[in-house]
N, C-alpha and C positions, 0 to 999 in steps of 0.2 A: 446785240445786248449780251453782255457775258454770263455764264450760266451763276456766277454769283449771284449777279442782281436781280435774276431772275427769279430766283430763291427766295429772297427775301421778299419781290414783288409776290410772290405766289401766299407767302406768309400772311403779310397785312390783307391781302384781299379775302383768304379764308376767313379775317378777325372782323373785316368790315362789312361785308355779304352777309352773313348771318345776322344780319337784322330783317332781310325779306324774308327769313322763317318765321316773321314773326307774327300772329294770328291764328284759326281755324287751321288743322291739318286736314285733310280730304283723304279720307279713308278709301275710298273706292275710287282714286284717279291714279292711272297710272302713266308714266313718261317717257316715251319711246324716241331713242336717233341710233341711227346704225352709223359705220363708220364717218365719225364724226359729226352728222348732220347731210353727209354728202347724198344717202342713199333711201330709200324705204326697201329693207332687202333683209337679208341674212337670218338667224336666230332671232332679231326684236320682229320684223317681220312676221314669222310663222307664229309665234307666240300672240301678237297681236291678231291676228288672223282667225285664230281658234279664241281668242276672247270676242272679238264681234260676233261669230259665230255661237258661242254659249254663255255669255256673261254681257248681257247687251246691258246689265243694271250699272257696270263698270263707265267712268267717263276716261276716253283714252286720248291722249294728246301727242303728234306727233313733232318731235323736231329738225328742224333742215335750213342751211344754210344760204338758200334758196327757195323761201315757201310759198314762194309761185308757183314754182313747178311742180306743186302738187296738193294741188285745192282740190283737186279731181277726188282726193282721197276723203273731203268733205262730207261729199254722196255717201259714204258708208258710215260716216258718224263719226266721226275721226275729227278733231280739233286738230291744225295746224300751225305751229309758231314758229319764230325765227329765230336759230340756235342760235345761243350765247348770246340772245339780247336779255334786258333788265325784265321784260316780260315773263321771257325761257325763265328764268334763273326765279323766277317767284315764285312761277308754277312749279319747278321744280322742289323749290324750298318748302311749297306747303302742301305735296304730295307724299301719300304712304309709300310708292314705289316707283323707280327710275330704271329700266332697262337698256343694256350699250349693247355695242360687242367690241365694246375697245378700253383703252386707258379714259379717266376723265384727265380735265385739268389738275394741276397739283393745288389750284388756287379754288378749286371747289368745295365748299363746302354741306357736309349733310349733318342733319341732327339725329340723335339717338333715337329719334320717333321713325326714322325713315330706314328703308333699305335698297340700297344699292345693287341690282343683281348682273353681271357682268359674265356674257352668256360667250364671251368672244367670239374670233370666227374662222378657228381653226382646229381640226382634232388630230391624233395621235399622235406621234412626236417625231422633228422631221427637222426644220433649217429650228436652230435657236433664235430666242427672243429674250427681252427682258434683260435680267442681269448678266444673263447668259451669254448674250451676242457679247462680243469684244469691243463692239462700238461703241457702247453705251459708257457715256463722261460723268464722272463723276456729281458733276451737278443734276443731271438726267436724274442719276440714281436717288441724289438725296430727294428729290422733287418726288419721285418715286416712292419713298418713305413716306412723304408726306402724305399723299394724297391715298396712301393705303391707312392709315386713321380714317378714313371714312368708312361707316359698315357696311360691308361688301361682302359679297354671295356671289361663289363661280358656279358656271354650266361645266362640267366634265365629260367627256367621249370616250375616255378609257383608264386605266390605271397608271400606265405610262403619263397620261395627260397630264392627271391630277399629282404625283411625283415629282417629275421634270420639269415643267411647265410651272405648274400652281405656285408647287409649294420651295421647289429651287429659282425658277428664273423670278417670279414674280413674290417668292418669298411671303406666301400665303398663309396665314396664318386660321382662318375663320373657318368659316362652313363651307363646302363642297357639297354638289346636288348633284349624284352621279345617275344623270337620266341621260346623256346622250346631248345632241343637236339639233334642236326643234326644226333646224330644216333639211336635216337629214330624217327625218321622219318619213316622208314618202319612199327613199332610197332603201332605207329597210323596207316596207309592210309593200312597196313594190305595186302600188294601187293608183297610177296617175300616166296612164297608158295614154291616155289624150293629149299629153303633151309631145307624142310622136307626132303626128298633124299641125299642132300647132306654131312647133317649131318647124316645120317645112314650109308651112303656110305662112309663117310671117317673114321667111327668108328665100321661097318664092324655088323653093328644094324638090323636085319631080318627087311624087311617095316613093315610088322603088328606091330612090337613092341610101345608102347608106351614109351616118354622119362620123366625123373624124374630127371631135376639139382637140385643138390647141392650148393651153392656156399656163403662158410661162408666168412666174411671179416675177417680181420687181427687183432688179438691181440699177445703185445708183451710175451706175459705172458702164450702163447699155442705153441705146437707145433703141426707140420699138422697132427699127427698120436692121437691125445685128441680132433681134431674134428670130429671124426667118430662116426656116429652112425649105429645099426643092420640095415643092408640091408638087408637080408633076411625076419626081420617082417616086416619091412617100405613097401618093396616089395612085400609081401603076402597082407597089408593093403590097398595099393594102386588095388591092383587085385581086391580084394573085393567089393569097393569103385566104381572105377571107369569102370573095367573089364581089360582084354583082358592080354599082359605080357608085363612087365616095364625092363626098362634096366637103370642103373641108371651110370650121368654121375658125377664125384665130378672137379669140379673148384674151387681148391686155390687159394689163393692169391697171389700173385707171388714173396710176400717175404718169402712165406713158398712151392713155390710151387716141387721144388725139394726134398722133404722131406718125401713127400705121401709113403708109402708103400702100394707094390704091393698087386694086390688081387681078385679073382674070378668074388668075388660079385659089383666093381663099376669099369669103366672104366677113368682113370685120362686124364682128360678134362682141364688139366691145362696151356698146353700146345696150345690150340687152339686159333690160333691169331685174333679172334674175339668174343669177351662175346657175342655181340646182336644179334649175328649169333646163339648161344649156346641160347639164352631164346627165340627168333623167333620157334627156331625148337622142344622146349622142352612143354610139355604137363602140365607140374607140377614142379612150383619151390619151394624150401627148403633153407632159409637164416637164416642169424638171425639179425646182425641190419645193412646188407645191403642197398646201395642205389637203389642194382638191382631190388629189391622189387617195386620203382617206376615204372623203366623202365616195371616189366612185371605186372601192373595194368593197364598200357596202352594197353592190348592186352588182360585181363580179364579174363587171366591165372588164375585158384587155387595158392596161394600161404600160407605156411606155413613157420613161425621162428620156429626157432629149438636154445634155446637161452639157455644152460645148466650154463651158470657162468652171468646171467641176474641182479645179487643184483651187483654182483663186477663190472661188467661194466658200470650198473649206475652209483657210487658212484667213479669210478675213471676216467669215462670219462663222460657220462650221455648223454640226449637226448634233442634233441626243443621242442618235444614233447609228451606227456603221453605212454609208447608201450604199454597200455594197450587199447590206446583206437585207437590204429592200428586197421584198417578193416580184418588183416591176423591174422588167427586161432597160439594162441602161447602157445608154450612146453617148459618144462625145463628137459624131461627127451625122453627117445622112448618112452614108455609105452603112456606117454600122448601126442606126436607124433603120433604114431598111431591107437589114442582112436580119436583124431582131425580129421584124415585123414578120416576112417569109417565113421564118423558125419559131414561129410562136404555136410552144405546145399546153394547149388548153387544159390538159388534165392536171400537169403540172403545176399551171397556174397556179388555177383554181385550189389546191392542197396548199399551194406557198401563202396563196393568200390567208386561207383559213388559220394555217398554223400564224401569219402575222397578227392576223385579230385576234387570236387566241394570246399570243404572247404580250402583247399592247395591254393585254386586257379591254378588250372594247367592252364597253358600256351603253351602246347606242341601244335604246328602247323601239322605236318604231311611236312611241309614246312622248314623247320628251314635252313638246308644247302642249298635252293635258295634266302632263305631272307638275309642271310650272305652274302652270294656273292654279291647280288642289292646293300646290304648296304656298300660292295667295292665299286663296280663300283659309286655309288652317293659321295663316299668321295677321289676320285683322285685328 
């Protein structure tokens, strides 16, 4: 379908939908899907979490594209529907509030009674998105207009974010709630020590072991089995480095993640329905222009890019800012992965890092999914 007609499809359906707003608004229901409907994870996630936990008067409903697969969240009181059916789209219509961490459709529409809060699911400023990226066709963008008319409220991590990100790629015009990332909540305030065990326990990890994520992002132009690199010398270099024996986890991206072939040397982690679960518990992370690289400077983890096609993704997608003058040690090959890793000087780090959050402007509260929530309860 051409991104014309799709334009225009997007048009009449915002004009023709807005009839299921019509009735009772539900002041105290609010409407949760994380990427897409695919997941129960991210920022809607932790914010939902902390509303079961202290606002049980709230009715919360979540959406997925797939809602079998998680009736289980019933048990906790949790209403489950199936995104983007006429159902979704009612409940949505005559709800006070709707939580993402992504784009909606441009064919969506919300009423001036509602608000939109769009928590995404990435902080401080790192590969481009939005208008930003080079990819984005013209039609994308106008769609993109469009569906920015709906009232929408972003989650912020840093100054950088809200600048670059907000208010240039996505062309942001509204409110800004600069509390941070509700699931980087525990990565600040550092209080979720039990997920050391847990993650060894469900991936069968000896406790002494030390962990080593992986976890590359998505390019169209790879497949999951050309992001691999020697686990056994990364593994022997981390021994060296660090001590003691690594067990390494690899987390794809989930539009490659069925793809990984099986293998001795890493256990696929791709599967695991929580990332910040997965860098909480992990000793040493390994990206390349990952946003998780934020999330794990807030806990002052080692971190390592591992960035092997580094000229091509500049130049066909590119960055906010310099990766050269990132605080995390970067490779374009193993050899010089694990010449990085052996030469990792901690103190150092640890100052580049500080000075990066400082310069970013980070904004991560340690608070983010209770200041969400106040900022419900003050806008009913």
């Amino acid at each position: 379908m051409s991104d014309y007609l799709q334009t225009i499809i997007a048009c009449l359906l915002r004009h023709l939908l807005k009839i299921l707003s019509v009735g009772r608004q539900h002041a105290k229901r609010v409407v949760f899907f994380s990427y897409f409907g695919s997941q129960y994870s991210c920022n809607p996630k932790y914010i939902c979490e902390y509303m079961l936990e202290h606002a049980p008067d709230y009715e919360i409903v979540w959406a997925f594209v797939q809602p079998e697969k998680f009736l289980f969240l019933e048990e906790k009181g949790i209403k489950v529907t199936k995104y983007l059916s006429l159902p979704f789209l009612r409940i949505c219509l005559t709800s006070r509030y709707i939580i993402t961490n992504s784009e909606i459709p441009a064919w969506f529409p919300l009423t001036g009674k509602q608000t939109l809060i769009n928590t995404w699911h990435g902080g401080g400023a790192y590969k481009k998105v939005g208008a930003a990226y080079q990819k984005e066709t013209s039609g994308k963008q106008r769609r993109a207009a469009i569906a920015r008319k709906n009232p929408c409220i972003y989650l912020s991590s840093s100054k950088a974010f809200t600048e670059m990100t907000l208010k240039e790629s996505f062309q942001h015009t509204g409110k800004v709630l600069s509390f941070g990332m509700p699931r980087n909540d525990m990565l600040v305030r550092q209080d979720r020590d039990d997920l050391y065990m847990k993650i060894k326990d469900f991936y069968h990890i000896p406790a002494e072991n030390h962990i080593l994520l992986y976890a590359p992002t998505y390019r169209d132009s790879k497949k999951a089995s050309e992001y691999l690199f020697d686990c056994p010398k990364v593994k022997q270099a981390l021994s060296r480095r660090f001590g003691g024996s690594w067990s390494v986890l690899y987390r794809m991206h989930y539009f490659v993640m069925n793809q990984l072939p099986e293998s001795d040397d890493y256990i696929d982690a791709s599967g695991y329905p929580d990332m910040q679960e997965l860098l909480y518990a992990s000793d040493v992370l390994i990206t390349d222009y990952s946003s998780s690289l934020w999330d794990f400077s807030l806990k002052k983890g080692p971190c390592f890019l591992f960035a092997t096609d580094l000229d091509h993704y500049d130049l066909s997608r590119g960055f906010y800012t310099d990766i050269h003058t990132w605080p995390f040690p970067l490779s374009e090959n193993t050899e010089e992965l694990t010449a990085a890793i052996e030469h990792f000087d901690e103190s150092q780090y640890l100052a580049d890092i500080q000075k990066h959050l400082d310069g970013l402007g980070n904004q991560e509260s340690g608070k983010s999914a209770e200041k969400v929530f106040e900022y419900l309860q003050s806008n009913q």
